[in-house]
DSSP file (Angstrom, degrees, kcal/mol; ACC not computed):
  #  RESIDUE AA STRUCTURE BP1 BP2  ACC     N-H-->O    O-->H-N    N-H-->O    O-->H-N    TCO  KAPPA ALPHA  PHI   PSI    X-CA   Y-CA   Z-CA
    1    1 A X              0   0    0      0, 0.0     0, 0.0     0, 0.0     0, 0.0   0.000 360.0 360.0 360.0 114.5  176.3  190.9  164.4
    2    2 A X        -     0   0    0      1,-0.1     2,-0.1     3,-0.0     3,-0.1  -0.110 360.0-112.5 -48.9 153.3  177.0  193.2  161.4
    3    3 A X        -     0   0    0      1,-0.1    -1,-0.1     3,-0.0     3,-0.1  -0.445  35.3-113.8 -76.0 151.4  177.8  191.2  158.1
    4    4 A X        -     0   0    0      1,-0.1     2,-0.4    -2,-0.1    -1,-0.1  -0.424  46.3 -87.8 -71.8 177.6  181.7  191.6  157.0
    5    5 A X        -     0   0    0     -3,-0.1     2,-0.7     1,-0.0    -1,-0.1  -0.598  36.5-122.3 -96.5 150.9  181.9  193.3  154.0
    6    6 A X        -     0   0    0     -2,-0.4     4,-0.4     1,-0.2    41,-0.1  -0.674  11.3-159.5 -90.8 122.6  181.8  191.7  151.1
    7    7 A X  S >  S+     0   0    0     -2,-0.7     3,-0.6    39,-0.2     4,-0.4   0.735  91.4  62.8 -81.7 -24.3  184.9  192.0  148.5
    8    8 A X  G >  S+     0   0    0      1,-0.2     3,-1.4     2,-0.2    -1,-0.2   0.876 100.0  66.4 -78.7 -37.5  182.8  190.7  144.9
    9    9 A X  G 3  S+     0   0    0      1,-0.2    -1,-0.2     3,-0.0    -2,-0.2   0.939 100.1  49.4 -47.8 -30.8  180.6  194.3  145.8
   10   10 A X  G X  S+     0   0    0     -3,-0.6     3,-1.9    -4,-0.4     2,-1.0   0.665  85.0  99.8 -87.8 -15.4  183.7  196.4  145.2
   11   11 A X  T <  S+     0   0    0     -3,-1.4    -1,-0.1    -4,-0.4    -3,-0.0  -0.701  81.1  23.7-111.1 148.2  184.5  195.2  142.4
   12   12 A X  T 3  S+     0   0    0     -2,-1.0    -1,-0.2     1,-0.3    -2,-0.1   0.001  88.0 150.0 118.3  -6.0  183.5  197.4  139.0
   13   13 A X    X>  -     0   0    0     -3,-1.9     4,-2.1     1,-0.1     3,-0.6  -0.291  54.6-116.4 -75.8 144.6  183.4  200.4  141.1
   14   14 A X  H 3> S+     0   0    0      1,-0.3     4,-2.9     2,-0.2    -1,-0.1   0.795 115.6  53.2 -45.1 -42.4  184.2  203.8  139.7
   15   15 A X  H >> S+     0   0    0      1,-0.2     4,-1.1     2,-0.2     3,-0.7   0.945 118.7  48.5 -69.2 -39.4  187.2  204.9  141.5
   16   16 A X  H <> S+     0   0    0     -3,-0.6     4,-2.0     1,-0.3    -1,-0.2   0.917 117.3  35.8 -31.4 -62.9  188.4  201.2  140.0
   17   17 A X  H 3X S+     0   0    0     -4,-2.1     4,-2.0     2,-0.2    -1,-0.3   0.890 116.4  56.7 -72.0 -25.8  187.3  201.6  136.7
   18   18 A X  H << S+     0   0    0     -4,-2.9     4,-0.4    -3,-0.7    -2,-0.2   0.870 110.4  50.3 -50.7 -40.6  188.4  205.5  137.1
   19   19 A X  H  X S+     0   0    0     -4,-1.1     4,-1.1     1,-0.2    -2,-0.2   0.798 108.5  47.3 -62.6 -40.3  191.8  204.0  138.0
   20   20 A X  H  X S+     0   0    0     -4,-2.0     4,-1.9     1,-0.3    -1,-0.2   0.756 108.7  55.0 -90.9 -29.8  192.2  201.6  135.0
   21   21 A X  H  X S+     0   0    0     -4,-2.0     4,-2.3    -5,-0.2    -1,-0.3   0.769 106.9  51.4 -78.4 -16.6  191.2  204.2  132.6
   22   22 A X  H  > S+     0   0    0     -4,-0.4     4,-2.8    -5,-0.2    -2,-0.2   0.975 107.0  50.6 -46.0 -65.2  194.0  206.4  134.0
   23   23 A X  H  X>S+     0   0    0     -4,-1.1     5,-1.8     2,-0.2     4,-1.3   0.904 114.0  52.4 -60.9 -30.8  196.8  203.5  133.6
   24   24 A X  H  X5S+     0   0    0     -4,-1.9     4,-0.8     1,-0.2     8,-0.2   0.921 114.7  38.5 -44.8 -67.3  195.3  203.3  129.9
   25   25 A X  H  <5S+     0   0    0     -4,-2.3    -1,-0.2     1,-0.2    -2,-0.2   0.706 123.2  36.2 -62.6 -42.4  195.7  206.8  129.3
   26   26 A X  H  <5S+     0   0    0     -4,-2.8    -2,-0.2    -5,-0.1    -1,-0.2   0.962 134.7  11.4 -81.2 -64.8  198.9  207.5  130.9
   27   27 A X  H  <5S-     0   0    0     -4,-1.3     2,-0.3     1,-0.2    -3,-0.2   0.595 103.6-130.9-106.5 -16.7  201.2  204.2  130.3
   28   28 A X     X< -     0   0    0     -5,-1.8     4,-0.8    -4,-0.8    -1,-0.2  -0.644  35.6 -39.3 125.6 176.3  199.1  202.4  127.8
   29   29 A X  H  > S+     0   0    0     -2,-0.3     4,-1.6     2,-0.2     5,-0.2   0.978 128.0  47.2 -70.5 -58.6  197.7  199.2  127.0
   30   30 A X  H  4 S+     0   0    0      2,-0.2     4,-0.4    -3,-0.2    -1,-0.1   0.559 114.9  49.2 -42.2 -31.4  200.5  196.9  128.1
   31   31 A X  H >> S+     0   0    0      2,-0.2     4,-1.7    -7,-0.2     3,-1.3   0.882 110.0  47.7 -88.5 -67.3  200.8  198.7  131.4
   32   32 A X  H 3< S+     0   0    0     -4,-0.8     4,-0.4    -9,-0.3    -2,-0.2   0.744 113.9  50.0 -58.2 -21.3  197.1  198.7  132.3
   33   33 A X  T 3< S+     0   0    0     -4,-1.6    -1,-0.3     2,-0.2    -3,-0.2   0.793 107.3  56.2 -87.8 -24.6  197.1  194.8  131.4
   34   34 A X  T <> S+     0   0    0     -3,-1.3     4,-0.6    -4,-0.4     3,-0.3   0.928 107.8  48.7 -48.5 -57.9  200.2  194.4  133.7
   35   35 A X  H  X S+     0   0    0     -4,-1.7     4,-2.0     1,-0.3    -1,-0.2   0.506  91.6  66.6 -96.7  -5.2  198.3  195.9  136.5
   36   36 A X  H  4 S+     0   0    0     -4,-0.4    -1,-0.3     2,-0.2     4,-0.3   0.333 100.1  67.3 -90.3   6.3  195.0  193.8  136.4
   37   37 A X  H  > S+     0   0    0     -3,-0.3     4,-2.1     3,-0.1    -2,-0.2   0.933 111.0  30.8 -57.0 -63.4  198.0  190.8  137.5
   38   38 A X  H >X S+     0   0    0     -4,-0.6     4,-1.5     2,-0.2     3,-0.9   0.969 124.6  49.5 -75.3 -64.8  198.4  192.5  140.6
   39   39 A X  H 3X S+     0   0    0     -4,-2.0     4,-1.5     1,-0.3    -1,-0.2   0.870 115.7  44.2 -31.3 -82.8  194.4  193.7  140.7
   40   40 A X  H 34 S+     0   0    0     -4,-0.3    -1,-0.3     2,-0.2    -2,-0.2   0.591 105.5  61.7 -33.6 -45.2  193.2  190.3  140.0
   41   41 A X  H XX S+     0   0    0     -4,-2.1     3,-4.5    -3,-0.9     4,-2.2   0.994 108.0  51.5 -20.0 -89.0  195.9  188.4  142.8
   42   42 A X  H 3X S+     0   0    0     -4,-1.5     4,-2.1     1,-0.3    -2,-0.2   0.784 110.5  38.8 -53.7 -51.3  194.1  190.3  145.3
   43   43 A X  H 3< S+     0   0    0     -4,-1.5     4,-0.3     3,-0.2    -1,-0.3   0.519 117.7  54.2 -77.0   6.0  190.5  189.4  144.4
   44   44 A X  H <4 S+     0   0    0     -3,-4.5    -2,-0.2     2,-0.1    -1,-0.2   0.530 123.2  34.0 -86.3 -30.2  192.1  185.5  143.7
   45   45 A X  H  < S+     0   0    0     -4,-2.2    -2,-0.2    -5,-0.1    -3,-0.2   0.942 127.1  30.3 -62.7 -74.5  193.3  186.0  147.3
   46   46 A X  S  < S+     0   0    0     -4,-2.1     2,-1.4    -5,-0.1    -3,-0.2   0.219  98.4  78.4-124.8 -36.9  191.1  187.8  149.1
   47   47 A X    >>  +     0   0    0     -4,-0.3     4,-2.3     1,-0.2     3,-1.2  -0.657  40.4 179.6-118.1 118.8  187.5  187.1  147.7
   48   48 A X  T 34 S+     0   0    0     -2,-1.4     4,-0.4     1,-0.3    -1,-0.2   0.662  78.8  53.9 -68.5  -5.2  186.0  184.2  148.7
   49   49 A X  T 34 S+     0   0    0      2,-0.2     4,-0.5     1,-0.1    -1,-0.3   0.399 104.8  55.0 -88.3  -7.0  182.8  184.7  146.8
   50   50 A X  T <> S+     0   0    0     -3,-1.2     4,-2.3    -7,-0.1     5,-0.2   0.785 105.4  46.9 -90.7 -47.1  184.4  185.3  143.9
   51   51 A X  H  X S+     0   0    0     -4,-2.3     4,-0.5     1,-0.2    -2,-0.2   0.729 113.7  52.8 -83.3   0.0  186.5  181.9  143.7
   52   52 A X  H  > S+     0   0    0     -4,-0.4     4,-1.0    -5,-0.2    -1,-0.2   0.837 105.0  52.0 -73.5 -34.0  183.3  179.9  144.7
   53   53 A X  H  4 S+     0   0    0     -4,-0.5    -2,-0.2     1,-0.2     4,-0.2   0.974 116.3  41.3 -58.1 -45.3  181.5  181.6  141.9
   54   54 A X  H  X S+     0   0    0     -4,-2.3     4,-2.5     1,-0.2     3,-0.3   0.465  97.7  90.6 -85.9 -12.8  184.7  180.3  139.4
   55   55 A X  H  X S+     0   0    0     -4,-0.5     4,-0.7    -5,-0.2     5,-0.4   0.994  75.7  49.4 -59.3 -76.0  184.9  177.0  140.9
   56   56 A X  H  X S+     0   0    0     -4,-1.0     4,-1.5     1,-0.2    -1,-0.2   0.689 113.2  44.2 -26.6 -31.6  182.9  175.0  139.2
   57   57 A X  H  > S+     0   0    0     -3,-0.3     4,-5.6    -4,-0.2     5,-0.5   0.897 116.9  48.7 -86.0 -44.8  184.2  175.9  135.7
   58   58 A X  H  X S+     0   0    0     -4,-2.5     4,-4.6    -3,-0.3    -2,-0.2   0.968 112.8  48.1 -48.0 -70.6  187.9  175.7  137.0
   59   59 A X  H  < S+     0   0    0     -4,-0.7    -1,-0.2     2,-0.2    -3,-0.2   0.877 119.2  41.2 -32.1 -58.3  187.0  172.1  138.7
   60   60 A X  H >< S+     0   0    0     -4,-1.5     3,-0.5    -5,-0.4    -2,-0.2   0.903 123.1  39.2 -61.7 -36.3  185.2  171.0  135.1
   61   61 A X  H 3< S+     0   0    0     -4,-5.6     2,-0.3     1,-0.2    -1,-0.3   0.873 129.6  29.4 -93.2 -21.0  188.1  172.6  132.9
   62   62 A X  T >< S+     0   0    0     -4,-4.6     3,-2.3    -5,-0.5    -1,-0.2  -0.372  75.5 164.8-131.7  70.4  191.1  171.6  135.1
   63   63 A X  T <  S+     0   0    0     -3,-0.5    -1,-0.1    -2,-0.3    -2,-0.1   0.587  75.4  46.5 -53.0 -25.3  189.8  167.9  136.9
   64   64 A X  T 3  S+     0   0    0      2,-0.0    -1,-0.3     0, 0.0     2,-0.1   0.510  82.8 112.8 -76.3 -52.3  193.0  167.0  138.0
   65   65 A X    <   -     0   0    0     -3,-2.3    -3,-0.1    -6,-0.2     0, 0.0  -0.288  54.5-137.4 -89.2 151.6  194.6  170.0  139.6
   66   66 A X     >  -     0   0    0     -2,-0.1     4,-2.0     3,-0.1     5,-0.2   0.162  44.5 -71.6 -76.7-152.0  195.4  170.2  143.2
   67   67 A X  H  > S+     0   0    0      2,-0.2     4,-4.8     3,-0.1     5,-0.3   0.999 129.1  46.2 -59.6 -68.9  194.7  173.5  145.7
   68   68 A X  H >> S+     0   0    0      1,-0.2     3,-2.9     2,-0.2     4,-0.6   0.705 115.6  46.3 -48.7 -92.3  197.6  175.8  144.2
   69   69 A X  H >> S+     0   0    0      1,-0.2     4,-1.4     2,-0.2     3,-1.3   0.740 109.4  51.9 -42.1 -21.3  196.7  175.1  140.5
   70   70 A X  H 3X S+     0   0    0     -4,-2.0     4,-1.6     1,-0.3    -1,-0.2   0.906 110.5  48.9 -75.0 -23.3  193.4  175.6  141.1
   71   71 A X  H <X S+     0   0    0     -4,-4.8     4,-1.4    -3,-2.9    -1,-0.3   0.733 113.3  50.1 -62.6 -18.2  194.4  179.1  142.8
   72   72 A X  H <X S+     0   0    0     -3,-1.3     4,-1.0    -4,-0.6    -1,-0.2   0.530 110.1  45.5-131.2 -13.3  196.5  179.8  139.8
   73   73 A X  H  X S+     0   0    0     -4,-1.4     4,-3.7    -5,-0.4     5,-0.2   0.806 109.6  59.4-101.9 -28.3  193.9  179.1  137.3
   74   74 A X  H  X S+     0   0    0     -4,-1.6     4,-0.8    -5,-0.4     5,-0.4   0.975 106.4  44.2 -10.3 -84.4  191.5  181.1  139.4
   75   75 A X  H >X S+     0   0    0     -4,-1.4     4,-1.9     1,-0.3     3,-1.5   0.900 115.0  54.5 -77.7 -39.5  193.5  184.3  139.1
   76   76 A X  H 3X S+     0   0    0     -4,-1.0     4,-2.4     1,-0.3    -1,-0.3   0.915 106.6  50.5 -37.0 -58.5  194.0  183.5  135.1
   77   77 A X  H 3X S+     0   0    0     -4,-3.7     4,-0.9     1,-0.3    -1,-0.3   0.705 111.1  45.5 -74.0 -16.3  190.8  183.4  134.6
   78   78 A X  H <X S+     0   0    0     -3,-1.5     4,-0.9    -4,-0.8     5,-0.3   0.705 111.3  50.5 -98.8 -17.3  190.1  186.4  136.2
   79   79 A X  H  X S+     0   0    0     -4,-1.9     4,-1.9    -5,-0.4     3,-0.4   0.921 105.1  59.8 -66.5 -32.0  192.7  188.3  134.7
   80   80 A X  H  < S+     0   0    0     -4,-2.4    -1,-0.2     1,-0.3    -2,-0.1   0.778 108.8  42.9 -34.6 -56.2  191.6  187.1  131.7
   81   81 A X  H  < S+     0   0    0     -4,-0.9    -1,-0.3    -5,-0.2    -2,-0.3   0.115 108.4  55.4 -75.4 -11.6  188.4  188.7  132.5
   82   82 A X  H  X S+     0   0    0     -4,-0.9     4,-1.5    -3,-0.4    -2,-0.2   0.569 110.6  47.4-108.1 -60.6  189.7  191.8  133.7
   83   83 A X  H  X S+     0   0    0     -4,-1.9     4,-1.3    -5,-0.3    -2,-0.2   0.526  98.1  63.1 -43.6 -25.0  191.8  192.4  130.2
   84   84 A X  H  > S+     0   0    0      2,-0.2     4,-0.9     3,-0.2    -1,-0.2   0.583 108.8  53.0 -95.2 -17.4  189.1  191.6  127.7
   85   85 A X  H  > S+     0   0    0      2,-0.2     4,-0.8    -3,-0.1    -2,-0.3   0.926 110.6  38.5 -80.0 -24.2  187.8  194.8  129.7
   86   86 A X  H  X S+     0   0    0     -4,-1.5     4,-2.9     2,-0.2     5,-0.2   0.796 115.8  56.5 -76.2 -49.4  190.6  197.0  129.3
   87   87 A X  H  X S+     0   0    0     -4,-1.3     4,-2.5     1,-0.3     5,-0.3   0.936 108.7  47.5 -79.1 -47.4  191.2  195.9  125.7
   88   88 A X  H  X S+     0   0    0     -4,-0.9     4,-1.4     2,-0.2    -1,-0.3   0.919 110.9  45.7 -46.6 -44.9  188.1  196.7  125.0
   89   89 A X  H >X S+     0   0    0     -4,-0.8     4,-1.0     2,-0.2     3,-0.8   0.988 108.9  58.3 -47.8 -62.0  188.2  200.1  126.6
   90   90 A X  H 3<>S+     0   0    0     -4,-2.9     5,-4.0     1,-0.3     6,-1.9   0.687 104.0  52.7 -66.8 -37.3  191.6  200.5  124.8
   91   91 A X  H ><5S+     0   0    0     -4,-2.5     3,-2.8     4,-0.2    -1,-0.3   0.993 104.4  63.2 -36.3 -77.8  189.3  199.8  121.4
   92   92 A X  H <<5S+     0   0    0     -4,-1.4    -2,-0.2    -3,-0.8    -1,-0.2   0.706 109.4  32.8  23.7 -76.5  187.3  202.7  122.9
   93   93 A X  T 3<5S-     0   0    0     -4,-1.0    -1,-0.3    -5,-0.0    -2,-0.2   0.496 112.0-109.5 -85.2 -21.1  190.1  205.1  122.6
   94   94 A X  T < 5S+     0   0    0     -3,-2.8    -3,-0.2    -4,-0.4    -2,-0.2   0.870  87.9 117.1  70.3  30.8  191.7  203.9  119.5
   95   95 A X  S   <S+     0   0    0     -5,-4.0     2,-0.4    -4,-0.3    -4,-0.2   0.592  71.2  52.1 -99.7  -8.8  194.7  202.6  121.4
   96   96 A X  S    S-     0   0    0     -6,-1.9     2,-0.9    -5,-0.3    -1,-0.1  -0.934  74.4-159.8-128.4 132.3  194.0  199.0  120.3
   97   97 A X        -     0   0    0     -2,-0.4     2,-0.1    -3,-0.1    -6,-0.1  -0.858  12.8-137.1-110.9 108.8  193.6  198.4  116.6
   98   98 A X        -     0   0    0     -2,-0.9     2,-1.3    30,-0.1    -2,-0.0  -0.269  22.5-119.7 -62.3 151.5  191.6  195.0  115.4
   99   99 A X        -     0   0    0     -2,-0.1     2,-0.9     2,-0.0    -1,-0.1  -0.581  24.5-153.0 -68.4  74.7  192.9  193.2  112.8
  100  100 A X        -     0   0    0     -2,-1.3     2,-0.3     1,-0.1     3,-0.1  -0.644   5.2-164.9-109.3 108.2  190.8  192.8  109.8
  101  101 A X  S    S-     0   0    0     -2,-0.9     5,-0.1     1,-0.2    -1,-0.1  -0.584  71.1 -23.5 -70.3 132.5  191.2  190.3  107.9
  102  102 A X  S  > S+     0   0    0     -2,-0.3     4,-0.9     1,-0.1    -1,-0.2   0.722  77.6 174.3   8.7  50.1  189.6  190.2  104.1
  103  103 A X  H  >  +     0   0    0      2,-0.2     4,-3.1     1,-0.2    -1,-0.1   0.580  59.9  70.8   1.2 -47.9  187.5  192.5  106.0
  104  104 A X  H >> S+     0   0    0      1,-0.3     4,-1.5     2,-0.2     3,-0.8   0.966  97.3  55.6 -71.0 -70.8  185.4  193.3  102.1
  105  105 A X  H 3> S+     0   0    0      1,-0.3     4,-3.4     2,-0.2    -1,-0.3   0.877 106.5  48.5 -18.0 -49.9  184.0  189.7  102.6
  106  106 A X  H 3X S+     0   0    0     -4,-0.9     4,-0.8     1,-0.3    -1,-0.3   0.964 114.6  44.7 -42.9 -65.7  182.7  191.0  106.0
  107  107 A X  H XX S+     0   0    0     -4,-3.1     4,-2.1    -3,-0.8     3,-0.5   0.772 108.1  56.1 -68.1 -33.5  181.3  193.9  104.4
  108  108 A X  H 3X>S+     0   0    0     -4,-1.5     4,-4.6     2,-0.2     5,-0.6   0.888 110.4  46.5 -78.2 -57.7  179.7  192.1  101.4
  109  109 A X  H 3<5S+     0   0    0     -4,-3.4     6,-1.6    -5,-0.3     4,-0.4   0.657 105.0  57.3 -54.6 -28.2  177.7  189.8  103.6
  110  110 A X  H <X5S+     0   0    0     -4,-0.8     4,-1.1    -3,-0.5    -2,-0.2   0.882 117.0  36.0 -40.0 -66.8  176.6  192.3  105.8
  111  111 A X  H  <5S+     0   0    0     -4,-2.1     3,-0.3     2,-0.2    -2,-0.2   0.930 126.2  34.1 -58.7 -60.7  175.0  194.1  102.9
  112  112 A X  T  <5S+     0   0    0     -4,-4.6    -1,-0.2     1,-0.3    -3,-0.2   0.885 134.5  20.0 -73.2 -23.6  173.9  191.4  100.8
  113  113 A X  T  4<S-     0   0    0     -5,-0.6    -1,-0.3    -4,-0.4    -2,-0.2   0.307  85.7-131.2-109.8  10.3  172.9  188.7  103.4
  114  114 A X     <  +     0   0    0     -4,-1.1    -4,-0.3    -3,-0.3    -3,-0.2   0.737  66.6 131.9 -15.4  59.0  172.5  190.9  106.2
  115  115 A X        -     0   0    0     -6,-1.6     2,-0.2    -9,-0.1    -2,-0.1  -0.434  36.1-170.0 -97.1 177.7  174.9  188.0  108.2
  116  116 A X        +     0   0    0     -2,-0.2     2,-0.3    -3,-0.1   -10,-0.0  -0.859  15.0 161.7-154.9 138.3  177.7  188.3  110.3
  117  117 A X        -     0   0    0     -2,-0.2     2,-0.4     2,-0.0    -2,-0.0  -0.737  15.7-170.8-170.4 151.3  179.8  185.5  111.5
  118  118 A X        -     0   0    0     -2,-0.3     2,-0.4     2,-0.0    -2,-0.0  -0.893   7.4-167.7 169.5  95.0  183.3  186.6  112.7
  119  119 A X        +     0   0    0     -2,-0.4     2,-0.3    24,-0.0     3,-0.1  -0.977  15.3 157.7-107.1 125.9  185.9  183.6  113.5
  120  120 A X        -     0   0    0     -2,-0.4    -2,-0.0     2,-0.3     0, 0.0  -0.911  50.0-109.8-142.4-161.9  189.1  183.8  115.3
  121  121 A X  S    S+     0   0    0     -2,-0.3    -1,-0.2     2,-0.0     0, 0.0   1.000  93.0  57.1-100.4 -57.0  191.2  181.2  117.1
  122  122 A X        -     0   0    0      1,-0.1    -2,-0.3    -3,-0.1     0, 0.0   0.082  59.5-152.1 -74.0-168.7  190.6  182.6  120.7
  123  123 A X  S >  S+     0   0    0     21,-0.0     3,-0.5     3,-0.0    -1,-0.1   0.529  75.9  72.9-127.2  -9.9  187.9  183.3  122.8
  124  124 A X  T 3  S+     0   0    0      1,-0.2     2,-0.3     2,-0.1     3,-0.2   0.820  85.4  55.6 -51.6 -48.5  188.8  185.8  124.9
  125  125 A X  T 3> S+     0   0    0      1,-0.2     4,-1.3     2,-0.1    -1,-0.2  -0.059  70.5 118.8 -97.0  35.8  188.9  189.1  123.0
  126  126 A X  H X>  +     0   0    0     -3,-0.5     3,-1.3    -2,-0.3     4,-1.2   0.927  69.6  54.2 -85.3 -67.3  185.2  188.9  121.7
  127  127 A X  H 3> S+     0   0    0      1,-0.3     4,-0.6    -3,-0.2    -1,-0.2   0.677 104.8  52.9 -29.3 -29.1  183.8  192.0  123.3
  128  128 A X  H >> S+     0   0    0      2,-0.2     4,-2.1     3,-0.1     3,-0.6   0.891 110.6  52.5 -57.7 -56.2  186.6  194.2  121.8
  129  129 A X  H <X S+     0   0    0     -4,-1.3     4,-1.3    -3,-1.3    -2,-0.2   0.917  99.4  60.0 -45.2 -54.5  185.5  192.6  118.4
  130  130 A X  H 3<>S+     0   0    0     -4,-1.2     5,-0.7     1,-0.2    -1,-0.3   0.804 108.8  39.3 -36.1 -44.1  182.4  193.5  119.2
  131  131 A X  H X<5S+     0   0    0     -3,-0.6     3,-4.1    -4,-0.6    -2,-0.2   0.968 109.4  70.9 -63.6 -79.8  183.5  197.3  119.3
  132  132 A X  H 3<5S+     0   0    0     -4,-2.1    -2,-0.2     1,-0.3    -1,-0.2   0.641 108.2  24.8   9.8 -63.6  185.7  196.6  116.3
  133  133 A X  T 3<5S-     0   0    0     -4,-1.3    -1,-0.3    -5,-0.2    -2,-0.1   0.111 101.1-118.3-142.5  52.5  183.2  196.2  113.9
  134  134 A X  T < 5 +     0   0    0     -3,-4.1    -3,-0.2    -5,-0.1    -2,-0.1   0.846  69.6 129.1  44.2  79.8  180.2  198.2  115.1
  135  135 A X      < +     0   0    0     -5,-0.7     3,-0.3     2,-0.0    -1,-0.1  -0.118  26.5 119.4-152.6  63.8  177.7  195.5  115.5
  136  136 A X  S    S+     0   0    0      1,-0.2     3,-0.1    -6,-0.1     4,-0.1   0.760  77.1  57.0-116.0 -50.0  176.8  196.6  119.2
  137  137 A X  S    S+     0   0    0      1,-0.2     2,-0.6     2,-0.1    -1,-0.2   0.609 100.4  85.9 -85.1 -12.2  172.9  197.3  117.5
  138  138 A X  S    S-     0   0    0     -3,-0.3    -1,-0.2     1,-0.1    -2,-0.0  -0.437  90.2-112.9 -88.3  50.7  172.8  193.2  116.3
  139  139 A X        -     0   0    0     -2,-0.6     2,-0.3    -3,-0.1    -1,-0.1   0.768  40.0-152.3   0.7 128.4  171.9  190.3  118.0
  140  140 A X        -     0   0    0     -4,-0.1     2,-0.3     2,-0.0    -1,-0.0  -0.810   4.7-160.6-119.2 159.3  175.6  188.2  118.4
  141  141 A X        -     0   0    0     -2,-0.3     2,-0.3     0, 0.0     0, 0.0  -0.488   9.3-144.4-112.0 162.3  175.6  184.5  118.6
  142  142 A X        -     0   0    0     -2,-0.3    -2,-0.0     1,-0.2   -16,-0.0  -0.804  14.1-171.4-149.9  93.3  178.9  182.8  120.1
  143  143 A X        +     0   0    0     -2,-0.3    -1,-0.2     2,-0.0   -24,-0.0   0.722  17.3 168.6 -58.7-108.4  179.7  179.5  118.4
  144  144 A X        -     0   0    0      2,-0.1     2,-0.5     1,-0.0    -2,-0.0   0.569  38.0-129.3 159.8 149.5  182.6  177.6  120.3
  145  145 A X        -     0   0    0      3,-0.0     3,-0.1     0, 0.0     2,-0.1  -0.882  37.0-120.9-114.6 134.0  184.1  174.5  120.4
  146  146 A X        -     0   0    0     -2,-0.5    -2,-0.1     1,-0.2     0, 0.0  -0.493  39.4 -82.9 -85.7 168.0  184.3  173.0  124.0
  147  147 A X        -     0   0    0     -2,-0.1     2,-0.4     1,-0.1    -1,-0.2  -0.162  47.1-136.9 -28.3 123.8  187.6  172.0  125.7
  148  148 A X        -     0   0    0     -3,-0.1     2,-0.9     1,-0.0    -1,-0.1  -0.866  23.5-112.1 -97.5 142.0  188.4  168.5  124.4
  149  149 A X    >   -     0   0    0     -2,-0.4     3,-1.5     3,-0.1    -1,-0.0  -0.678  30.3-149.2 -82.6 120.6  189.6  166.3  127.2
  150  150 A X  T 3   -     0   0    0     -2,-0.9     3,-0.0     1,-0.2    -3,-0.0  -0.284  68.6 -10.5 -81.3 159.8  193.0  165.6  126.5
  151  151 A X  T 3  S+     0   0    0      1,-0.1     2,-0.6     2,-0.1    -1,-0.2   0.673  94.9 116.3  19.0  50.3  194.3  162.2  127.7
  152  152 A X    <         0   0    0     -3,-1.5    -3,-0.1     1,-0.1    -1,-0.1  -0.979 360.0 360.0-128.2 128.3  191.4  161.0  130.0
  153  153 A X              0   0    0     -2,-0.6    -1,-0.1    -3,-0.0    -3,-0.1   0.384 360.0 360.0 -53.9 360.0  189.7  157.8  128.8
């Protein structure tokens, strides 16, 4: 008995990624982040290999929540994940502009210390950074502070 096909294979595939660089180009950043909602739904939905893979972090980060929230943090997290690619692309293209803050510091450490160390309050948008401020040739580190659990003894 042939195997079904398997939905986590399809995704990354060109005409996909062809599609998303379309919405980029055509409607924008805001538009192309809209539509990995919909994208993301459907593989929340639809692939069960996908929400086994994301169980485990969902169970540890949300202990509490029943079936639906754990569906709903599911498709967040992959949308999440789906957007830190597009924003990155959108870096890419010079449709998405980082923010650089006292930025000379940056440079000054680079030079003198040859360091880098990079802070900002989320944790999402580090691959964009990465693009950001050309240090794609370096070895990166990811410092992070885990989830504190908030009212559990």
């Amino acid at each position: 008995m042939p195997e079904a096909k398997n939905l986590s294979a399809t995704r990354g595939s060109s005409p996909g990624i062809l599609f998303f660089i379309g919405m980029l180009k055509l409607f924008g950043i805001n538009h192309a982040c809209g539509m990995v909602w919909m994208v993301s739904f459907f593989y929340a939905a639809f692939d069960a290999r996908a929400r086994r893979s994301a169980m485990p972090y969902i169970r540890h980060r949300f202990p509490d929540a029943g079936f639906f929230r754990r569906f709903f943090h599911v498709w967040a997290l992959f949308t999440s994940q789906g957007q830190a690619i597009v924003e990155q692309y959108a870096m890419h293209l010079g449709k998405l502009r980082l923010e650089r803050v006292n930025f000379e510091l940056y440079r000054k450490a680079e030079t003198d210390y040859r360091a880098h160390m990079v802070a900002f309050s989320h944790f999402g948008p580090w691959q964009a950074m990465l693009s950001g401020v050309d240090v794609s040739w370096k070895p990166v580190n990811i410092m992070m502070k885990p989830d504190l659990k908030i009212g559990r003894a």
